[in-house]
C-alpha positions in Angstrom: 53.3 25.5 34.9 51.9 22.6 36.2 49.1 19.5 34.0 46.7 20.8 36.6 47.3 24.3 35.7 47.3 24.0 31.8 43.6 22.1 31.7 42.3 24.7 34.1 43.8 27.3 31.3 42.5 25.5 28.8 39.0 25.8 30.3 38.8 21.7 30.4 38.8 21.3 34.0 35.9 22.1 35.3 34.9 19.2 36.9 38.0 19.2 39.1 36.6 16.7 41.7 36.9 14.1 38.7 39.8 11.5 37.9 41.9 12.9 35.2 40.3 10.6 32.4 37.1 11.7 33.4 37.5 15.3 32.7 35.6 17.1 30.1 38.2 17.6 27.4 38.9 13.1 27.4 34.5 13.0 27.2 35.0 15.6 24.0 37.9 13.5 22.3 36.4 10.1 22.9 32.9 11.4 21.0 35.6 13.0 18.3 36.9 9.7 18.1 33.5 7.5 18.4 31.5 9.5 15.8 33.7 9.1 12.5 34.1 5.7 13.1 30.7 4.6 12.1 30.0 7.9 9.8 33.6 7.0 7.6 32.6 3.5 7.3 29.1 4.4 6.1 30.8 7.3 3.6 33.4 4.8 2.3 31.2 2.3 0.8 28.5 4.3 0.1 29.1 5.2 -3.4 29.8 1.4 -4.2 27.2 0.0 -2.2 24.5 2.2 -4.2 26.1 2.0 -7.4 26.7 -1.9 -7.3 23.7 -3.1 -5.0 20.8 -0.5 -5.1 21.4 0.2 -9.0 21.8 4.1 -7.8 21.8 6.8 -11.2 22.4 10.7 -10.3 19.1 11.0 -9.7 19.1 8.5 -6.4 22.1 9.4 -5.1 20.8 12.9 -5.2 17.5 11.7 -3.6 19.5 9.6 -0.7 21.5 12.9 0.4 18.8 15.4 0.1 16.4 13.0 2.7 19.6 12.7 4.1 20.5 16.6 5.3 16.5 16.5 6.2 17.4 16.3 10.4 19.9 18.7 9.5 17.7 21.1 8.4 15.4 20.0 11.6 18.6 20.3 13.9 16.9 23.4 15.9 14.7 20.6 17.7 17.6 19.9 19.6 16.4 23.3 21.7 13.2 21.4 22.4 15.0 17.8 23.5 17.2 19.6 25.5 14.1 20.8 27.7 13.9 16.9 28.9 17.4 15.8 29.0 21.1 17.5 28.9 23.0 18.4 25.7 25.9 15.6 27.0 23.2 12.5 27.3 21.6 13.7 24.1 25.0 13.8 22.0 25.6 10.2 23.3 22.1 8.8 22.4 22.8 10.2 19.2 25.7 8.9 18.4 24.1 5.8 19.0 21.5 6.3 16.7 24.1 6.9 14.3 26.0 3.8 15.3 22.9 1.6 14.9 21.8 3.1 11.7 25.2 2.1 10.0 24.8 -1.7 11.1 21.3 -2.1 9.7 22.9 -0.6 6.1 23.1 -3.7 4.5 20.2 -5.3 5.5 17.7 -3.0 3.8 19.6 -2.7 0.1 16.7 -1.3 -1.9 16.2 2.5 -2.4 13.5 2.5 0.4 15.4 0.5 2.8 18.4 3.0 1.9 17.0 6.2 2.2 15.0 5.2 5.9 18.1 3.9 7.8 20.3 7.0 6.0 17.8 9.3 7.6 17.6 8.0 11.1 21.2 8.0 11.0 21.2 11.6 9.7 19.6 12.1 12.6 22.3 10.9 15.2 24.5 12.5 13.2 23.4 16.0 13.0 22.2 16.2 16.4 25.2 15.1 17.4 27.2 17.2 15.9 24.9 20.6 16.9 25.2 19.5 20.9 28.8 18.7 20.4 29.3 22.1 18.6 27.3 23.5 21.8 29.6 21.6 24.2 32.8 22.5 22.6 32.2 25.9 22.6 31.0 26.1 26.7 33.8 24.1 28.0 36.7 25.1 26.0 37.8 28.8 26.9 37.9 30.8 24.2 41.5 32.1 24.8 42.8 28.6 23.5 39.9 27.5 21.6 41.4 27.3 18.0 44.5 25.0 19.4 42.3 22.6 21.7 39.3 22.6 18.8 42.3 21.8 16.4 43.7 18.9 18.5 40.4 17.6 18.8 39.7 17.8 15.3 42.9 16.1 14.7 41.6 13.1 16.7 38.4 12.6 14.5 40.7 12.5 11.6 42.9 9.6 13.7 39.5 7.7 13.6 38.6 8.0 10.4 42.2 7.2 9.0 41.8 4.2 11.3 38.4 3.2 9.6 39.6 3.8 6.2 43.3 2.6 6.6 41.5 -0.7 8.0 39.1 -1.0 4.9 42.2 -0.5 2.3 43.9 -3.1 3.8 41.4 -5.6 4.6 38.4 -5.4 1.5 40.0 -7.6 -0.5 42.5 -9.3 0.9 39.9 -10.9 3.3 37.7 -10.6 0.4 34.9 -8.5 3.2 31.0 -7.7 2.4 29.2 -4.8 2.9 27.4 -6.0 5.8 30.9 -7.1 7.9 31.8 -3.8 7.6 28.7 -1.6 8.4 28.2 -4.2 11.4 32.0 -3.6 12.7 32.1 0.1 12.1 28.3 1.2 13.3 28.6 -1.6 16.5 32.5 0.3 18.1 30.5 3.5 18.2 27.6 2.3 20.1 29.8 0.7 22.5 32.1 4.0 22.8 28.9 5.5 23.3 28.0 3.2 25.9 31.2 3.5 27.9 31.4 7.2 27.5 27.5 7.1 29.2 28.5 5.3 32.2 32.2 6.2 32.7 31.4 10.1 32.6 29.7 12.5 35.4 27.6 15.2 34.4 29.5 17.9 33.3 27.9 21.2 34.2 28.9 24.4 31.6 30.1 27.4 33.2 26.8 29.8 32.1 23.3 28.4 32.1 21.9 28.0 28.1 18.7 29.8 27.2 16.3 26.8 26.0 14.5 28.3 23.4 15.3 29.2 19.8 17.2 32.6 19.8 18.2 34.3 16.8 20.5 37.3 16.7 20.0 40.3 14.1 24.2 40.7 14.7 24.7 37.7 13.9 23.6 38.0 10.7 27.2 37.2 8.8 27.4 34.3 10.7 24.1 33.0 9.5 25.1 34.0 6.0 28.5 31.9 6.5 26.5 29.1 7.6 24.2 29.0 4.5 26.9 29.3 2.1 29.2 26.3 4.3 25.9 24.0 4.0 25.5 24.5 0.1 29.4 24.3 -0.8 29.5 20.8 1.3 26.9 19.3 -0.2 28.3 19.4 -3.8 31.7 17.9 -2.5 30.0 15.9 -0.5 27.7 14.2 -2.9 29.4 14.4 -6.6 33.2 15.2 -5.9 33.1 11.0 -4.8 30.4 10.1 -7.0 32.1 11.9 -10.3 35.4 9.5 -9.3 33.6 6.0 -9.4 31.3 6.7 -12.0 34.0 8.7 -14.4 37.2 7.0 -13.4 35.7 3.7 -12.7 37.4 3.3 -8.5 36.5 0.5 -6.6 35.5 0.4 -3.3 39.4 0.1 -1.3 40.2 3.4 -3.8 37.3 5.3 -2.7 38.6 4.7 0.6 42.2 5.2 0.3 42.1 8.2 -0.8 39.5 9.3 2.1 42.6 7.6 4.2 45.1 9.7 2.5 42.5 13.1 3.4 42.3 12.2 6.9 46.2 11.8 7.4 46.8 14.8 6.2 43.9 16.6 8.2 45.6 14.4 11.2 48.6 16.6 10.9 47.0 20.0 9.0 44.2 20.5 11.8 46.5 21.4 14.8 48.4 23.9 12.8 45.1 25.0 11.4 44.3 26.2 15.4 47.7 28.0 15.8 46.8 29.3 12.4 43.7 30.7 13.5 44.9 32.3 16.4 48.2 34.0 14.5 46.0 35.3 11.5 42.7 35.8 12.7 39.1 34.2 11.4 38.6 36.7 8.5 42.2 35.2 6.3 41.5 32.1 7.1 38.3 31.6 5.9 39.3 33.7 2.8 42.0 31.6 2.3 39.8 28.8 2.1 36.8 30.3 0.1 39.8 31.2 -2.6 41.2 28.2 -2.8 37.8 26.0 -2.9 36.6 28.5 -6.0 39.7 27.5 -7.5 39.4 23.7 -6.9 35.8 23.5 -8.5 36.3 25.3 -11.3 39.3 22.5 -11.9 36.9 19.8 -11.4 34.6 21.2 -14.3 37.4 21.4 -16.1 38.4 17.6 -15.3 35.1 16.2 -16.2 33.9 18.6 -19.3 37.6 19.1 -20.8 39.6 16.0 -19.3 42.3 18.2 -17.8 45.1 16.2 -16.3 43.0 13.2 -15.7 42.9 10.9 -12.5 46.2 12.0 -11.1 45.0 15.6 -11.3 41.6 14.2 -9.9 43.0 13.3 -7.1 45.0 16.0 -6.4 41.7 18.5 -5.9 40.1 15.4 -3.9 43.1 15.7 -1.4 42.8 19.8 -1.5 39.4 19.7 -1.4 39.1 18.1 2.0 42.0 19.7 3.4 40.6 23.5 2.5 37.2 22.0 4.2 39.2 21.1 7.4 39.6 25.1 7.8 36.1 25.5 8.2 36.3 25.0 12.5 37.4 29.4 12.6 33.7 29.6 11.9 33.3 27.9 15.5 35.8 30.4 16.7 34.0 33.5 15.0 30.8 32.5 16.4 32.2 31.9 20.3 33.5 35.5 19.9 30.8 36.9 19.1 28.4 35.3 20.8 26.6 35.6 24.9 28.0 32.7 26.5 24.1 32.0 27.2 23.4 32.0 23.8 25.6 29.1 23.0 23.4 26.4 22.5 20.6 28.2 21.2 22.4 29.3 18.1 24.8 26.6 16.7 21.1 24.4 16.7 20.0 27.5 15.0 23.2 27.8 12.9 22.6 23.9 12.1 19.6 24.3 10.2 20.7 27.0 8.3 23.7 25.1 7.4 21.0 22.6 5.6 18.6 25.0 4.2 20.5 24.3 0.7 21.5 20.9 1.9 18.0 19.9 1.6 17.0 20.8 -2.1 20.3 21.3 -3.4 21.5 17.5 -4.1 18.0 16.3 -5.8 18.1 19.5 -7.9 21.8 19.6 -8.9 21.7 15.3 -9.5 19.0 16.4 -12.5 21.9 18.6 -13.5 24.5 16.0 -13.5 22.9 13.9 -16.4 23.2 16.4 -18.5 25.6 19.1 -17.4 28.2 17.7 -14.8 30.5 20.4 -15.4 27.6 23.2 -14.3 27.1 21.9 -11.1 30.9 22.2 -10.2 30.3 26.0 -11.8 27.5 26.3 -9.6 29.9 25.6 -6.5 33.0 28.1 -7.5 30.0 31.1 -7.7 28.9 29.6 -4.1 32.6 30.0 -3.2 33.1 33.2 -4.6 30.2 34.5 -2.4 31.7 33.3 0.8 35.2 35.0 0.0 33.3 38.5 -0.1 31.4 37.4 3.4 34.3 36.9 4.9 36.2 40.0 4.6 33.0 41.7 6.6 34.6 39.7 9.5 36.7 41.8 11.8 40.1 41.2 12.1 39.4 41.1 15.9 36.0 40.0 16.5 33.9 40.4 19.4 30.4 40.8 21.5 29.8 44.5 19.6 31.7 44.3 17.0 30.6 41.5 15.2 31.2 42.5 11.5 33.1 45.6 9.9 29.9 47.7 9.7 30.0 47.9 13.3 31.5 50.8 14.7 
């Protein structure tokens, strides 16, 4: 079969007119590329940067990342934005917010400073990530959605090993600052976003998207999924990194290696992931990962309370954290098979805010928690787990418009 033949099969050709570069699969892996970029260089310091600038306690940090899943939370105002502009210009202005958020970091370094520039660049990043979500799922057929989704997720990995791999090797042996690196990393994805604005036509999706906020009564288990996804990240999120400089002392370059080590691996594990996906089905999958995440934070508490293994074992459930997390994208897959092509955009910014309902009050609660019982917020997350491993065997093993969970005859 011929290139030309493939990317029409793959759904990625739709604007055949274009150059080959300018296709819409190449505008969906530069963004995958752009976005981490400036979002891993802000994640890799941030712990350090808090701890050893802003004087953060558990408290703060929990603070900084509830404001911080705030636009998340708002992330079904994307429906009203995309009345006045198109979901491709909007995921490139916000990944310029994003950018531009990350440079100022450093100049702001007390807790208000912090917490304003975190939240305007929550806001490129969430909004970016509900219209790319939205994009993804209209241009990529959904015959070979779960391979091209897991290439493409294998090149935000690339970007991030990139931005961490660069950090390992350069913090100290260049002896860097904060502010050299939030400048670099925030300033390469505004100009990605830049290029990507003028390089690109406008890409029209194949069905026209209702503009308003639509929400499903069958699509209830993928609301449910989305809910329990939100809460579950937010602990790793916030306190798996947090528990490893403030109980096992890391510095900044070990905070970020083994980010680098997670993103290699995701480099690799994402593409087979897809194949994965399309062998087994959405429903094993995602039980596969629900199991194995109740298993890995019950082993943190156990770390932390009881001192089981120590570091090494640590960073063991760090590493299989993050790669159980990177199984999360058959949740994209579910939705796009369940789902009216129309209803596309509509419901991931829907799905979004859902996704941060817990993601809002969850870290400022659970960081009261931490100062006195670290090992019951890591409980808290295996029950969360747990949940999501009996929501997921109400998937189908063939979903479908009509048969969207097993109640469904």
């Amino acid at each position: 079969m011929a290139i030309g033949d493939n990317f029409q099969r793959l759904g990625l050709a739709k604007a055949s007119q274009a150059s080959f570069f300018r296709r819409p699969v190449f505008l969906l892996i530069l963004m995958a590329f752009a976005m981490p970029i400036a979002f891993s260089g802000w994640t890799a310091l941030l712990n350090n940067f808090v701890i050893e600038v802003g004087g953060f306690t558990g408290v703060e940090i929990g603070w900084l990342h509830t404001f911080r899943e705030i636009p998340g939370f708002l992330a079904v105002g994307v429906i009203l934005l995309i009345f006045f502009m198109r979901e491709q210009v909007l995921a490139l202005l916000s990944l310029s917010l994003l950018g531009l958020a990350t440079s100022l970091t450093t100049f702001f370094p007390e807790f208000s400073g912090i917490l304003i520039l975190t939240v305007l660049g929550s806001i490129g990043f969430h909004y970016y990530e509900a219209v790319n979500q939205s994009l993804q799922l209209q241009w990529i057929d959904k015959t070979v959605a779960p391979q091209v989704l897991g290439w493409v997720s294998a090149v935000g990995s690339f970007a991030s090993l990139l931005t961490y791999g660069a950090i390992v090797i350069t913090w100290k042996a260049f002896d860097l600052s904060y502010s050299f690196v939030y400048i670099t990393s925030g300033g390469i994805t505004v100009f990605i976003a830049l290029i990507c604005f003028f390089i690109f036509p406008q890409i029209e999706s194949p069905r026209l998207q209702v503009n308003r906020v639509v929400i499903r009564p069958q699509y209830w288990l993928y609301y449910a999924l989305q809910f329990m996804a939100g809460a579950r990240r937010q602990i790793f999120l916030v306190f798996a990194a947090f528990m490893m400089v403030k109980k096992f002392n890391f510095e900044v370059h070990e905070v970020t290696f083994l980010f680098l080590i997670n993103f290699a691996l995701s480099m690799l594990f994402s593409p087979l992931v897809g194949k994965a996906i399309t062998v087994y089905g959405e429903r094993k999958m995602l039980a596969l990962e629900y199991i194995g995440l109740t298993f890995v934070f019950l082993a943190y508490g156990g770390i932390y309370y009881f001192g089981w293994g120590g570091v090494k074992v640590a960073i063991s459930l760090f590493i299989a954290n993050h790669l159980l997390f990177a199984m999360s994208f058959a949740l994209k897959t579910y939705l796009q098979k369940i789902s009216n092509p129309s209803d596309i955009s509509s419901t991931t910014a829907v799905a979004f805010t859902i996704n941060h309902i817990a993601a809002v009050f969850l870290p400022a609660v659970l960081g009261y928690l931490w100062i006195n019982n670290p090992i019951g917020v890591f409980i808290i997350a295996a029950l969360m787990a747990l949940v999501s491993v009996f929501l997921s065997m109400l998937i189908p093993s063939y979903p479908s418009i009509g048969q969207e969970t097993i109640f469904v005859n």
